[in-house]
N, C-alpha and C positions, 0 to 999 in steps of 0.2 A: 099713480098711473092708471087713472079710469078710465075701462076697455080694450087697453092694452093688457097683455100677457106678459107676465113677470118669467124671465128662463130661472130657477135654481139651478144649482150646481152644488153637489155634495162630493166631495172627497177626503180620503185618508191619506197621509205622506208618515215617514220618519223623520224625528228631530234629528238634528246633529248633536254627535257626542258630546255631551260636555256644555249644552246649552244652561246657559247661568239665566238667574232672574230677569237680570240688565235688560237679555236678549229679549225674553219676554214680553219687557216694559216697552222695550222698543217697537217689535211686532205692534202690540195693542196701538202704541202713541202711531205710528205711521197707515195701519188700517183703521184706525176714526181719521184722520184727516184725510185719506185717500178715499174713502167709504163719502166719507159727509161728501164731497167732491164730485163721485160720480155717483150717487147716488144709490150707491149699495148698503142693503142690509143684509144681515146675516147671523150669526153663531159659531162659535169656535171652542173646541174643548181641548186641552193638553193634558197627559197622562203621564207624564215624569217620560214617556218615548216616543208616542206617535200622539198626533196632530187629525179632528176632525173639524172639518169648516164647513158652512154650508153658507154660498156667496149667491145673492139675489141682486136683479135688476133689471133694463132693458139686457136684451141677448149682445147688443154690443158691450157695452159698461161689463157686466157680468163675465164674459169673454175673456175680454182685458184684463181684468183683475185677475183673473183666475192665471192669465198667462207670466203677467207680473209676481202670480206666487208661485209660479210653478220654476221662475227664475232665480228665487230666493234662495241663499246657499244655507241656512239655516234648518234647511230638512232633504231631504229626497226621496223619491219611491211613489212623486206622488202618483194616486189613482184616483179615478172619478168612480164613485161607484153609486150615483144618481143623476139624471139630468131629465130636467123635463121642464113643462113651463104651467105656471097655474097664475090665479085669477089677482091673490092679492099677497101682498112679502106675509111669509110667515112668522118671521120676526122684525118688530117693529125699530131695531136696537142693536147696534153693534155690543155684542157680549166677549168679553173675554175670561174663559176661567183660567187660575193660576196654573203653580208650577204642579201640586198637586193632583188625582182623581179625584172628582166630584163627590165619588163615594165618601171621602177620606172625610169631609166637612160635611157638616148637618145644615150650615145654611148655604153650604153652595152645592148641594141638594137639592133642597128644598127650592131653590132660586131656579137650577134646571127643572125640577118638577114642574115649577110654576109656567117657564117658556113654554116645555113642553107639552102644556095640558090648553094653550090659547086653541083656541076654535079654527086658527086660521091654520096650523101645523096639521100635516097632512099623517095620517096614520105609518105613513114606510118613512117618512121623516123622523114624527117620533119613535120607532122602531128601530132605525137606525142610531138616532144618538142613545136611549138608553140601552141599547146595547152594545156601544162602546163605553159608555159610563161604567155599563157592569162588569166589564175586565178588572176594574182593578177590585173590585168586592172582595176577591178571595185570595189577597198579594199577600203572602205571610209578613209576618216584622211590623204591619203596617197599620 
């Protein structure tokens, strides 16, 4: 999208109780096909409870999607708690991490570190995701 303005869109939602892997597999399979489609990229992290996404595109495409997930019955509560518009997608890649915290694995850690350290990831971006990564740092049992 060269000189056009990409809108982001960051938000937080809760899972629904009881969310199995399946549901998971399904999220991912249906946002890459939905994503590659209208041209969204983004990042998404789940925490065994709540749900962070950050969804890129035109401010249409972006929108849309965003309304489409806000329809989804597999979470609620959702909130936006970024929106603005910058020069290029922060992430080049629709990511999905598991059922797991980031914390909990060393390379899907490591793999966020990596996203988060791109040139193109705006400082309250990476800010925000690793500080929901780092919720679960201190979950006992875990």
């Amino acid at each position: 999208m060269p000189n056009r303005l990409i809108t982001s869109l960051i938000y937080v939602s809760t899972a629904r109780p009881g969310l199995a892997e399946e549901d998971l597999l399904a999220i991912q399979t249906s946002a890459q096909r939905n994503n590659a489609r209208c041209g969204i990229t983004g990042l998404i992290l789940f925490n065994g409870f709540n749900f962070m996404q950050c969804v890129e595109g035109d401010r249409a495409s972006a929108n849309e999607c965003l309304h489409r997930i806000e329809l989804d019955d597999r979470h609620s509560g959702m909130t936006v708690v970024s929106h603005g518009e910058i020069s290029s997608p922060q992430f080049s890649q629709w990511r999905m991490f598991g059922p797991l915290l980031p914390v909990q694995s060393e390379l899907v850690q490591a793999d966020l570190d990596q996203l988060l350290a791109g040139d193109a990831v705006t400082d309250a971006t990476r800010t925000l995701f690793q500080s929901f990564a780092s919720l679960g740092a201190k979950t006992p049992g875990r």
